[in-house]
Every structure is written in C-alpha cells, then in structure tokens.
Residue frames as qw, qx, qy, qz and C-alpha x, y, z in Angstrom:
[[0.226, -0.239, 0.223, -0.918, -2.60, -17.12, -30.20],
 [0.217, 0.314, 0.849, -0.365, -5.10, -18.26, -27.62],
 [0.270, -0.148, -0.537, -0.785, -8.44, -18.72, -29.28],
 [0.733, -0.242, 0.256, -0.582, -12.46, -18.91, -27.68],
 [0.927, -0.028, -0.318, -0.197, -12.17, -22.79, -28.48],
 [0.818, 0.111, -0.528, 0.201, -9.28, -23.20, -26.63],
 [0.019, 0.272, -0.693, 0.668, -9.70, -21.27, -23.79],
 [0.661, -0.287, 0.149, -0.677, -12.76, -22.80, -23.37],
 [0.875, -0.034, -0.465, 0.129, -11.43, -26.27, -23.51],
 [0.421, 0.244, -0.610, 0.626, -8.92, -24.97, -20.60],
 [0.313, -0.320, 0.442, -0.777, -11.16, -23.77, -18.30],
 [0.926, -0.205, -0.042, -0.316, -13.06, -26.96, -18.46],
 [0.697, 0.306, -0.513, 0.396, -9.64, -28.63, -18.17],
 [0.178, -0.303, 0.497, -0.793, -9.39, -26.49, -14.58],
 [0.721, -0.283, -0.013, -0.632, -12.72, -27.49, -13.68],
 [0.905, 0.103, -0.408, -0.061, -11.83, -30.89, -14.09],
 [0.659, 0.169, -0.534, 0.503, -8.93, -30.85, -12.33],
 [0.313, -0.366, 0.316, -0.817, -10.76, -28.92, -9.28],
 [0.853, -0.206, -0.186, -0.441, -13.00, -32.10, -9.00],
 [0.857, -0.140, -0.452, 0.205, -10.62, -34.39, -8.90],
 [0.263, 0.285, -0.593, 0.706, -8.55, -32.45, -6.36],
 [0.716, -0.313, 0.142, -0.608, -11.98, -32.89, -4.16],
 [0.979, -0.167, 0.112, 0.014, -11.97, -36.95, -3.97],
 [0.849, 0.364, -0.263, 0.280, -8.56, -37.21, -4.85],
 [0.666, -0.006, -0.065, 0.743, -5.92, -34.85, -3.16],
 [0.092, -0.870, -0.040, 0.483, -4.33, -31.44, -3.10],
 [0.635, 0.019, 0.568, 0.523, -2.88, -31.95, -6.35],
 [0.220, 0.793, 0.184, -0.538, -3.46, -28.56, -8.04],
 [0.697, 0.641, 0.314, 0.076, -3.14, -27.78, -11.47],
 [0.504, -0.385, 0.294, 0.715, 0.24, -26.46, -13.04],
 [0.445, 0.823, 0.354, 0.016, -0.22, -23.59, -15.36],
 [0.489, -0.542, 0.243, 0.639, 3.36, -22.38, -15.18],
 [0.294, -0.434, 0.465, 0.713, 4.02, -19.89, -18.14],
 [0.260, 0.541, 0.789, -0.131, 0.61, -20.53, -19.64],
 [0.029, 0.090, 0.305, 0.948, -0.93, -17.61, -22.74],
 [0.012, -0.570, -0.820, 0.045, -3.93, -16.57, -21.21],
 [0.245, -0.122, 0.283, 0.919, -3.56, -13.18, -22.51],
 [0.262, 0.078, -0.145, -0.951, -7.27, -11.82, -22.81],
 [0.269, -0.153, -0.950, -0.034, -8.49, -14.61, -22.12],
 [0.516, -0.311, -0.007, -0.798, -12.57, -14.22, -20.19],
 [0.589, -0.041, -0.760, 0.273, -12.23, -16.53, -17.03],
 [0.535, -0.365, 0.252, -0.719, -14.64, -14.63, -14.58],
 [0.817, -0.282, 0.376, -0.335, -15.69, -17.26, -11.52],
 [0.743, 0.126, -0.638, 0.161, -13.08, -20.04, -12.66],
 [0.640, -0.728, 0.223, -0.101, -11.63, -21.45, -9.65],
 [0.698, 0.563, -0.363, 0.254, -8.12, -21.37, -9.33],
 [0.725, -0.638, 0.205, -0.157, -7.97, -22.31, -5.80],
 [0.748, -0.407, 0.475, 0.223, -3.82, -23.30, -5.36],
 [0.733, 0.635, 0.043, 0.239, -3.18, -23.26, -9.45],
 [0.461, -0.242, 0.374, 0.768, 0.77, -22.63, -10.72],
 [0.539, 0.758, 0.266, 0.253, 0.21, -20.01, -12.82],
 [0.607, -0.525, 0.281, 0.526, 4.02, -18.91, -12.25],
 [0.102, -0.366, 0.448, 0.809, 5.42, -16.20, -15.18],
 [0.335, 0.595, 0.730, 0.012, 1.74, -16.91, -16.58],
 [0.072, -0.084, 0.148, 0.983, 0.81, -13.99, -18.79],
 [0.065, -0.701, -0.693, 0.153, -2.99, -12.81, -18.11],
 [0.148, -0.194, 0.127, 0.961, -2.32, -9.59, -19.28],
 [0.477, -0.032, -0.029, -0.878, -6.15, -8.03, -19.98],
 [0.286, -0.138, -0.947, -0.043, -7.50, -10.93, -18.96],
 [0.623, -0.383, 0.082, -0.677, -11.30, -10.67, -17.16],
 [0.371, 0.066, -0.825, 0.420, -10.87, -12.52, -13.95],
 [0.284, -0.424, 0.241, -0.826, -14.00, -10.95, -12.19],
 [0.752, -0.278, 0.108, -0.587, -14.95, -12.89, -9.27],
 [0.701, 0.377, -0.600, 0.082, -12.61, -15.34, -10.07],
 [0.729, -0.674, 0.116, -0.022, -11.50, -17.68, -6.96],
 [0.528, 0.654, -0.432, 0.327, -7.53, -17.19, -6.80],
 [0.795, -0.569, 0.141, -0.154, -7.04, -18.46, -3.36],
 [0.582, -0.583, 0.545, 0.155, -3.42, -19.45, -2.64],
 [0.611, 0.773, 0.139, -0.098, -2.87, -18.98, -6.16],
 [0.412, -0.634, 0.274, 0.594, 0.64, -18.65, -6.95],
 [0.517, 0.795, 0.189, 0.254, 1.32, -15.98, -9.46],
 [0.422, -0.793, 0.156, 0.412, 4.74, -15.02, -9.07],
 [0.091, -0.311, 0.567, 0.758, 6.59, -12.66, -11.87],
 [0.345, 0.557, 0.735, 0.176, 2.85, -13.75, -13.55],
 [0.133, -0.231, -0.233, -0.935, 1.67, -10.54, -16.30],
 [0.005, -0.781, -0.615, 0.113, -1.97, -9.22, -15.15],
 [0.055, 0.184, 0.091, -0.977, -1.21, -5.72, -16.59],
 [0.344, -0.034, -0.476, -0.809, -4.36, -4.55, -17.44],
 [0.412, -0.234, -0.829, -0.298, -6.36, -7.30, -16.25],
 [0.614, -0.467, -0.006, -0.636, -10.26, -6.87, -14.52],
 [0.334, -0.122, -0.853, 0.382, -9.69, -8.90, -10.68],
 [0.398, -0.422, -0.082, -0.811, -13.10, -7.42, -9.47],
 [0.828, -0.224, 0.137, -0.496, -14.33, -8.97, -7.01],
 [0.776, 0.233, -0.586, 0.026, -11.71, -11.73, -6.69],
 [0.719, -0.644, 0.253, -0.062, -10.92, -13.41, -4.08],
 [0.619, 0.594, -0.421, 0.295, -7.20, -13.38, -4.35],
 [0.690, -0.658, 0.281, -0.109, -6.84, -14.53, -0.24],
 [0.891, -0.166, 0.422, -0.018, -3.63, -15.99, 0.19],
 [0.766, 0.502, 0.015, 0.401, -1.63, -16.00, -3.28],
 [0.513, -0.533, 0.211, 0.639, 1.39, -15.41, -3.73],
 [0.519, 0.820, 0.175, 0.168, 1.85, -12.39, -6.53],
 [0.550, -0.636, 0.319, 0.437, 5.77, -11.78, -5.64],
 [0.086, -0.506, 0.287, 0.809, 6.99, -9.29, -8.60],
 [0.245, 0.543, 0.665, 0.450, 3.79, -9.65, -10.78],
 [0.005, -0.088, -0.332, -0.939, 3.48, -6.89, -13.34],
 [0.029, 0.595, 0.725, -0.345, 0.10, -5.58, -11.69],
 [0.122, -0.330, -0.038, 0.935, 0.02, -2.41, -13.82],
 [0.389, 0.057, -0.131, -0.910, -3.01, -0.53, -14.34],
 [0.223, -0.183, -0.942, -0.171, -5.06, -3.59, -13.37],
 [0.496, -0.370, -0.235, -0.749, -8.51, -3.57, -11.66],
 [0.309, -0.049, -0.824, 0.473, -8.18, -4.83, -8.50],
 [0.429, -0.329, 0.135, -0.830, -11.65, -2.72, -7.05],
 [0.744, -0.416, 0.183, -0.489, -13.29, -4.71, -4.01],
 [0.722, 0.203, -0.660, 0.033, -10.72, -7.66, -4.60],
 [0.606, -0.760, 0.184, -0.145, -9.98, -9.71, -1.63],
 [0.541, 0.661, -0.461, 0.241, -6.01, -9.49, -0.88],
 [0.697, -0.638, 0.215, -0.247, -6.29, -10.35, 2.76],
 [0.640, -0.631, 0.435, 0.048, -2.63, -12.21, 3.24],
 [0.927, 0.330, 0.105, 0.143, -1.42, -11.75, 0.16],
 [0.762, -0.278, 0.122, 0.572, 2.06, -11.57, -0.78],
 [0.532, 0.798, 0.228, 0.167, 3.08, -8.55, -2.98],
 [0.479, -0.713, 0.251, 0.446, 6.55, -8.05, -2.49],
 [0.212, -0.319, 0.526, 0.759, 8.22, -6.05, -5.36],
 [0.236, 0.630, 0.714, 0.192, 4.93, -6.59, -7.40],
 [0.042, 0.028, 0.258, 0.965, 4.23, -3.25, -9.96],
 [0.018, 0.681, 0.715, -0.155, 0.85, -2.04, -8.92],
 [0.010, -0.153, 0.059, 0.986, 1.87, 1.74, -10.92],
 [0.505, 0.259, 0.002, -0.823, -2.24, 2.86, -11.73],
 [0.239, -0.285, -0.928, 0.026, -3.74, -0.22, -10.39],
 [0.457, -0.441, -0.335, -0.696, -7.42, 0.19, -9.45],
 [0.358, 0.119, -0.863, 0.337, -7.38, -0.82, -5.76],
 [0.406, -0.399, -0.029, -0.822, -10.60, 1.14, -4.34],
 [0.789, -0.303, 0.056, -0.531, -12.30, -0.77, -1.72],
 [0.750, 0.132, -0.644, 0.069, -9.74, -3.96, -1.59],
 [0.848, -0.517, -0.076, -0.089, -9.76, -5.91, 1.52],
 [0.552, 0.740, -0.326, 0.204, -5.95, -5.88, 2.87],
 [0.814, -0.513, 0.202, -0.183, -5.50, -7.40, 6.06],
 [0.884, -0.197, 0.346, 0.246, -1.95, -8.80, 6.63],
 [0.740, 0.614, -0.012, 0.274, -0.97, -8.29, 2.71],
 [0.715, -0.328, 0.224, 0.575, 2.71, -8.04, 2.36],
 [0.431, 0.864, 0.187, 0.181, 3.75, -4.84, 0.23],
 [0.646, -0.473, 0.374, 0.468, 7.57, -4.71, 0.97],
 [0.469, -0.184, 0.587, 0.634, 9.22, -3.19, -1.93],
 [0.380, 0.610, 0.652, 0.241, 5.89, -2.63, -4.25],
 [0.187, -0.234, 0.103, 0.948, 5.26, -0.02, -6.48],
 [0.012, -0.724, -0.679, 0.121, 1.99, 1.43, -6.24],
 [0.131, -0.030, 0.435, 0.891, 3.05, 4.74, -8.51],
 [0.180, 0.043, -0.360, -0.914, 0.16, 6.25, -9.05],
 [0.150, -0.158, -0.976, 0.016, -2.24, 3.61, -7.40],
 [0.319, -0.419, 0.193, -0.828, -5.55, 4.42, -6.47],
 [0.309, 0.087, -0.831, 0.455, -6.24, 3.35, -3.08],
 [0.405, -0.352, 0.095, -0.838, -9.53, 5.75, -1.95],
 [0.765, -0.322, 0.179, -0.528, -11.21, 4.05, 1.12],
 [0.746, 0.256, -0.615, 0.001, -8.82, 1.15, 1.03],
 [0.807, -0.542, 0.218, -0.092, -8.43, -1.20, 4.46],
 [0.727, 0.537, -0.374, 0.210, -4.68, -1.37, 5.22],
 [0.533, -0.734, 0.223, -0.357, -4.50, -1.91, 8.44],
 [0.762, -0.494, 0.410, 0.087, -1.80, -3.38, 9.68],
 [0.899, 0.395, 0.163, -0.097, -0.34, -3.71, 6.35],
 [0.518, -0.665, 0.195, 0.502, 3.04, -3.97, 5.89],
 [0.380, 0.922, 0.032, 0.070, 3.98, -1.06, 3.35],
 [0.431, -0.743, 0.275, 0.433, 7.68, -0.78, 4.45],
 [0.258, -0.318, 0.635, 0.655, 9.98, 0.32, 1.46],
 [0.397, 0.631, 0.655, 0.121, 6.87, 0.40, -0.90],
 [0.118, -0.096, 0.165, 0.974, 6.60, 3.30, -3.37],
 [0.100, 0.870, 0.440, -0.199, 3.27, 5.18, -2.90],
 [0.063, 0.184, -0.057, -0.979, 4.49, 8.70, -4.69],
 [0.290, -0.062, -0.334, -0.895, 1.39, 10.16, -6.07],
 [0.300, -0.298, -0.903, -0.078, -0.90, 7.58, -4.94],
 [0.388, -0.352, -0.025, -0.852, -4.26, 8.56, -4.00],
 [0.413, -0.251, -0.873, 0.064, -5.12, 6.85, -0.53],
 [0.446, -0.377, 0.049, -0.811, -8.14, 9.34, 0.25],
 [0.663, -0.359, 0.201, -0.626, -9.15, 8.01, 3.32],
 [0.853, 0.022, -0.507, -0.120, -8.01, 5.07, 3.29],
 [0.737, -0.650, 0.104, -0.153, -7.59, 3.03, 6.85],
 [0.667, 0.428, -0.554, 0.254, -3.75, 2.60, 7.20],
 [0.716, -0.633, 0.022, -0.294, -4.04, 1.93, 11.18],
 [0.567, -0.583, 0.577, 0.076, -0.94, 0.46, 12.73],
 [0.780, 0.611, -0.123, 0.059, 0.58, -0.01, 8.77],
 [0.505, -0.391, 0.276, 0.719, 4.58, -0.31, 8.48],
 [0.551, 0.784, 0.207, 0.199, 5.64, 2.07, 6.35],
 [0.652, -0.644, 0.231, 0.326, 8.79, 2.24, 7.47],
 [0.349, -0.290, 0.595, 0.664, 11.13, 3.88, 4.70],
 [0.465, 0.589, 0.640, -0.165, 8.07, 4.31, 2.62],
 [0.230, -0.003, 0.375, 0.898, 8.17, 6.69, -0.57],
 [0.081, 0.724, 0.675, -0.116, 4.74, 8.69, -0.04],
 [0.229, -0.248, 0.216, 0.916, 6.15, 11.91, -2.04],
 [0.350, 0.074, -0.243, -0.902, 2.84, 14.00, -3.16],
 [0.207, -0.302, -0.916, -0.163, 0.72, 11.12, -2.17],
 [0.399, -0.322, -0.123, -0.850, -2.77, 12.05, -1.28],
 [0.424, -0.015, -0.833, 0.355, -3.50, 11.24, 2.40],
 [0.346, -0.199, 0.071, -0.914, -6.35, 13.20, 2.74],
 [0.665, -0.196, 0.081, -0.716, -8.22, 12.40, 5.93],
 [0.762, 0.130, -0.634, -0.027, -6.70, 8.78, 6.09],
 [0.770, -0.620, 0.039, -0.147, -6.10, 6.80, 9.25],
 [0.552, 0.412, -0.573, 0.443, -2.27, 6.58, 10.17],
 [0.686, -0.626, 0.181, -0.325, -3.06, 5.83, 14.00],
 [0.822, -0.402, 0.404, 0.000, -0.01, 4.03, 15.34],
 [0.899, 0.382, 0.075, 0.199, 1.54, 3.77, 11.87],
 [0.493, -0.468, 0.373, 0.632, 5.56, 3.32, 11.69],
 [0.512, 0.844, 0.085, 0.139, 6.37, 5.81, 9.39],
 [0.382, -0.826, 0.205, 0.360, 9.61, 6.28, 10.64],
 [0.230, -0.363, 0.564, 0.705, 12.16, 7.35, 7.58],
 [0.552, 0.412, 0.669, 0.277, 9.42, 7.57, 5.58],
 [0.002, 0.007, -0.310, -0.951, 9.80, 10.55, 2.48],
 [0.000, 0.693, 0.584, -0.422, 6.58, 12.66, 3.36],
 [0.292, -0.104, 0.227, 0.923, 7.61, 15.26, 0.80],
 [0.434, 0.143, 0.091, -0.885, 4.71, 17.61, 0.16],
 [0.381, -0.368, -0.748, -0.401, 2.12, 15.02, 0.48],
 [0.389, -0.343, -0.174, -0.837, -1.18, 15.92, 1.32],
 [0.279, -0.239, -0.839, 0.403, -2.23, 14.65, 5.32],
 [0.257, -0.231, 0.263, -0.901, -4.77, 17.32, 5.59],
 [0.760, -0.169, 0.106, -0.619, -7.46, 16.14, 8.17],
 [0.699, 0.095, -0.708, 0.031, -5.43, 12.72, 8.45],
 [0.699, -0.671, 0.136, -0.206, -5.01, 10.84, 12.03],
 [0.755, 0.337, -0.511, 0.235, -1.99, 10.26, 12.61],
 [0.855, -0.104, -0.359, -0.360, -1.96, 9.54, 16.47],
 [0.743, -0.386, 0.540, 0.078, 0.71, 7.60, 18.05],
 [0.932, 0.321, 0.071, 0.150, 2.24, 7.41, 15.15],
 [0.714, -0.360, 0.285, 0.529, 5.96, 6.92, 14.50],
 [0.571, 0.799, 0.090, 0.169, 7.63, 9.79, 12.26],
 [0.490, -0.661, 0.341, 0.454, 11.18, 9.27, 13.43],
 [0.541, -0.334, 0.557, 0.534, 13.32, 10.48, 10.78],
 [0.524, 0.503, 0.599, 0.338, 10.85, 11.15, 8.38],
 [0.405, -0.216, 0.023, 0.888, 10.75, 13.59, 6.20],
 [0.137, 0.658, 0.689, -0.271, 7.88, 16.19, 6.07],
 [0.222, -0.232, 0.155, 0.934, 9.07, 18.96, 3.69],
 [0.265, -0.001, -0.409, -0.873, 6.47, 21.00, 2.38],
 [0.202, -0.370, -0.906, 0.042, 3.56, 18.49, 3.76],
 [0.488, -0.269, -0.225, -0.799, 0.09, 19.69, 4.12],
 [0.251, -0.098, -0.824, 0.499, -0.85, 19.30, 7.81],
 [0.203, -0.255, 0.273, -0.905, -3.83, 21.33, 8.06],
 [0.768, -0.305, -0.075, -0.558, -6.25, 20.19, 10.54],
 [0.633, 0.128, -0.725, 0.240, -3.70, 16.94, 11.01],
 [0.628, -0.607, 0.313, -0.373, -3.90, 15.05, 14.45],
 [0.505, 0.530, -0.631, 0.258, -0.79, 14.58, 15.31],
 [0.707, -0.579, 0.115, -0.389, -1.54, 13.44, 19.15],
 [0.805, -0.399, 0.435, -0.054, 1.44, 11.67, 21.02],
 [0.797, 0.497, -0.082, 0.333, 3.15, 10.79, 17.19],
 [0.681, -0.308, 0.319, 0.583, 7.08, 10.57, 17.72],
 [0.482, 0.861, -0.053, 0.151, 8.68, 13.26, 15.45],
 [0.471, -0.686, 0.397, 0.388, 12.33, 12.99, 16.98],
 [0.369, -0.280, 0.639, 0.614, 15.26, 13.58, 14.18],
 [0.525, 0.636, 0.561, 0.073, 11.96, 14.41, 11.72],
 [0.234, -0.031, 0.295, 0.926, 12.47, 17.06, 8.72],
 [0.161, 0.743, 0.567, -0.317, 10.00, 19.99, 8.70],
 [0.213, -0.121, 0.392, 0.887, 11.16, 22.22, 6.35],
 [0.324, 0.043, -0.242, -0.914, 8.18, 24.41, 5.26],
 [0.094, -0.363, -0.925, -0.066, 5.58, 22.21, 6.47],
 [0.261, -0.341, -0.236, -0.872, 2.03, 23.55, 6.80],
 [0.326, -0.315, -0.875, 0.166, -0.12, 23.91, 9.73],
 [0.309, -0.583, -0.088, -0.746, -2.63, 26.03, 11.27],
 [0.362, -0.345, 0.322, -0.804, -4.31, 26.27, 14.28],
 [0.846, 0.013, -0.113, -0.522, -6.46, 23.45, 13.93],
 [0.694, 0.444, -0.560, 0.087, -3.35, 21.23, 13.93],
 [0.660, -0.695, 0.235, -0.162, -2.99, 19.07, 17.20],
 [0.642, 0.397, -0.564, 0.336, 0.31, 18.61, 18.54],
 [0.670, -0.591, 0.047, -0.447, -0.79, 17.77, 21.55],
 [0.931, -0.219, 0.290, 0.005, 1.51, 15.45, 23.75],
 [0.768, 0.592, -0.215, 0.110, 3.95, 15.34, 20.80],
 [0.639, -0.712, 0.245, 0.155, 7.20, 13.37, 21.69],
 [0.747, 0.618, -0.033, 0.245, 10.20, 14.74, 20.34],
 [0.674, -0.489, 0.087, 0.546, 13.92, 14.75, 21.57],
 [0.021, 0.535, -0.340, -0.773, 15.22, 17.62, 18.08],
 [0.631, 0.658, 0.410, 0.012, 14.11, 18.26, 14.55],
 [0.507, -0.028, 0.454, 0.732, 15.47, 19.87, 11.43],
 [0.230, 0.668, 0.153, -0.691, 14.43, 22.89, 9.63],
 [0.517, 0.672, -0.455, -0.272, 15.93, 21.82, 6.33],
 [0.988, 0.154, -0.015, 0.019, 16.58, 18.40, 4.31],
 [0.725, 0.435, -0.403, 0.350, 19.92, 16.74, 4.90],
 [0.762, -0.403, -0.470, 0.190, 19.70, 17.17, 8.19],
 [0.558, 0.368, -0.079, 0.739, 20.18, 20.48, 8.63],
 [0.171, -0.502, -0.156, -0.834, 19.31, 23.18, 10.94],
 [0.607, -0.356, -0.711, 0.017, 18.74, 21.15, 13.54],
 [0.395, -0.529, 0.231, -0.714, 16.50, 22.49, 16.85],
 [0.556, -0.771, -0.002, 0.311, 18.01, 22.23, 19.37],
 [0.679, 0.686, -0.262, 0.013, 20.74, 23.50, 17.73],
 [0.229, -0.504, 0.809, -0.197, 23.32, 21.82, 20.41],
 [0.746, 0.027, -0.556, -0.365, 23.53, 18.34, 18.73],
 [0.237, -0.023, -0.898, 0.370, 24.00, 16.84, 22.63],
 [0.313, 0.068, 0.366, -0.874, 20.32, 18.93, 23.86],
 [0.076, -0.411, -0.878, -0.235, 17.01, 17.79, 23.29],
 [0.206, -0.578, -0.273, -0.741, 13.85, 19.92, 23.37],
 [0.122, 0.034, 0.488, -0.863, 12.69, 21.18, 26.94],
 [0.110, 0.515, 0.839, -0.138, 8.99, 20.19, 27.73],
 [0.259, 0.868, 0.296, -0.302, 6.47, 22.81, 25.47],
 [0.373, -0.551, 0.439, 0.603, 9.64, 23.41, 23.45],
 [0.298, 0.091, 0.786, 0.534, 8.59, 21.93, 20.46],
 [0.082, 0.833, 0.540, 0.092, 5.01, 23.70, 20.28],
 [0.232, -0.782, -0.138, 0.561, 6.95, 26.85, 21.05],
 [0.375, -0.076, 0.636, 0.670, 8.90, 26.36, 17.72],
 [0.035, 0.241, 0.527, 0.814, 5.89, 26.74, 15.73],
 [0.114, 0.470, 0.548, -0.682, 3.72, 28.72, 17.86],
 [0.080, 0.389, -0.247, -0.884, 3.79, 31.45, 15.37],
 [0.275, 0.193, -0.630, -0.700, 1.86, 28.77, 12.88],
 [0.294, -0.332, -0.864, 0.240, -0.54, 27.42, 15.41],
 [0.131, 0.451, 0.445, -0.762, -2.57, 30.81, 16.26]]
C-alpha cells in the first residue's frame, strides 16, 4: 500500500520529470497502472502524464493541472478534481463515480463511455467535451456550461441539470428519463430520439430545438418555450402544459398520443398536420 513517504517521493519524481520536459522535450511521464489510491496530490502538474488504468480512487487532486492527461479506463471514483484543470485529457471509460468534479475545467475533454453516476459536476466548464455514451446517472449538473456539448447516447436519467446552459448540445438518442431540466437552456439542441420520459423542462428554453422522435411522455412543460422546436414523429402522451406554454411557430408534420408509436395525429399515416393544426390539438391545455 501506497504510503506518505512514497507518495511524496513520486510527486517529486513528477516534478522532476516536468522540468526536464521544459529544456529537454515533450517526453511526459508514464504512470500507466500506477496505486495512487488516496493519495493528496492537489496542484501537481500532470500536464500530458500516462496515467492509463491508474487507480486514484479518493484521491485529492484539487487544482491539480491534468492537461492532456490521459486517463483512460483510469479509477477516480470518489476522488476531489476541484478546481482542476482537466483541459484536454483523455478520460475514455474512467470510473468517474461519485467524484468531485465542482468548477473543474473539462473544456475538450474526452468522456466517452466514462461512469460519471453521482459525480459532483456543478459549475464545470464544458465547451466541446465529448460525452457519447457516458453515464451521468444521477449526476449533478446545476448551472453547468454545456454548450455545444456533445451528449448524444449519454445517460442523464435522474440527473439534476437545474439550469444548466445546454445551447446547441447533441443529445441525440439521449436517456434524460426524470432528469431535472428545470429552467435550462436547450436552444437549438438536437434532441431528436431523445427519451424525455416525465422529466422536468418546466420554464426550460427549448427554442429551435430538434425533438424529432423524441419521446415526451408525462414531461413537465409548464411555462416551456417551445418556439420554432421540430416535434415531427414526437411522443406526447400525457404531457403537461398550460397556458403559459409557447408553441409558437412549432414545426411539425404528425405526432403520437401514446408510446410505440401509437395513436398517431394525423391519423392518415400519408397526412401531415394543416397549418394551426397542431396548437388546435391541445388547445384545450393551452387556455
């Protein structure tokens, strides 16, 4: 088991090998598979390190410089990345669960298939980041910048991404069952086949966004602005909306009343909705 004397001989070992990669090179340190298991490595710099199937599992990383870092299939459950600057790494399927990630910066990082189930993401910088495939179970997200970020096939159920800016996001096939989307920004985001199942969009913006195919059963729309968003071939089944709800502009060619693609309005599967058609549908839940 790692001990204080020897992780303190390794992080001067890093250090060392951070200098010379200054006069020397890009020659970065290889930490491949490395026990750093609880290990208290706040502000090291691991600018470019292998730390490949590394295991950092409660490790305190806060502030730590992880730049093009490559942790891929590396452990960090558990482990404090406050304030890291994690620009740039590659964390393809690292075990990210229940870590502290709060103000990290993730700006173009990789996290495809990476387990982020009740990770701490609050405030993280996300520009670019790759999140294909992740599972973000239970993540909390509140006020998180994800703009542009590409979420497609990610699993968000339950996740809590109060407010958070998902502005022209993919989330294309997403899994955002009971997630909590209160008052977030989905302007322009492809959501199209994404599972919408009673999660919570009240007071979201969602815009110009894309919701072919998705499916909205039971979703909490009140107050939603839905302005110009694409809802052809969407599932509404018992969705909620009031008055307040703008479906202004909304362009849609038929919907479903019911999951599996049933019920479908028009109910002639060659017709398509007549201009005002589609607001006429749910007048009744608009006054």
């Amino acid at each position: 088991m790692a001990n204080k004397e020897h992780l303190e001989v390794l992080k001067q070992g890093i250090e060392a090998w951070n200098k010379w990669r200054e006069k020397n090179g890009e020659i970065k340190p290889d930490l491949r598979g490395v026990w750093l298991r609880g290990a208290k490595l706040w502000e090291t710099d691991f600018n470019g390190t292998k730390l490949w199937e590394a295991d950092l599992s409660r490790a305190r990383l806060l502030e730590a410089n992880l730049t093009c870092a490559n942790l891929k299939y590396a452990n960090l459950r558990g482990a404090d990345l406050q304030e890291a600057n994690l620009e740039s790494a590659n964390l393809t399927s690292a075990n990210l669960t229940e870590a502290n990630l709060r103000g990290a910066n993730l700006r173009g990082v990789n996290l495809r298939e990476a387990n982020l189930t009740e990770a701490n993401l609050r405030g993280v910088k996300l520009g670019g980041v790759k999140l294909g495939s992740a599972n973000l179970t239970f993540a909390h997200l509140l006020r998180a910048n994800l703009m542009s970020a590409d979420l497609s096939y990610a699993n968000l159920m339950e996740t809590n991404l109060l407010r958070a800016n998902l502005q022209g996001a993919n989330l294309s096939s997403a899994k955002l069952q009971r997630a909590n989307l209160l008052r977030a920004n989905l302007q322009e985001a492809n959501l199209s086949s994404a599972k919408l199942q009673r999660a919570n969009l009240l007071k979201a913006n969602l815009t110009e966004a894309n919701l072919t195919e998705a499916n909205l059963t039971e979703t909490q729309a009140l107050e939603t602005n839905f302005g110009s968003a694409i809802f052809t071939g969407a599932c509404l089944e018992n969705w909620n909306i009031n008055s307040k709800t703008n479906l202004d502009q909304i362009v849609c060619e038929y919907v479903y009343l019911k999951s599996n693609q049933q019920e479908r309005r028009p109910q002639d599967k060659d017709s398509k909705f007549a201009p005002g058609e589609f607001i006429q549908l749910f007048r009744s839940h608009l006054q």
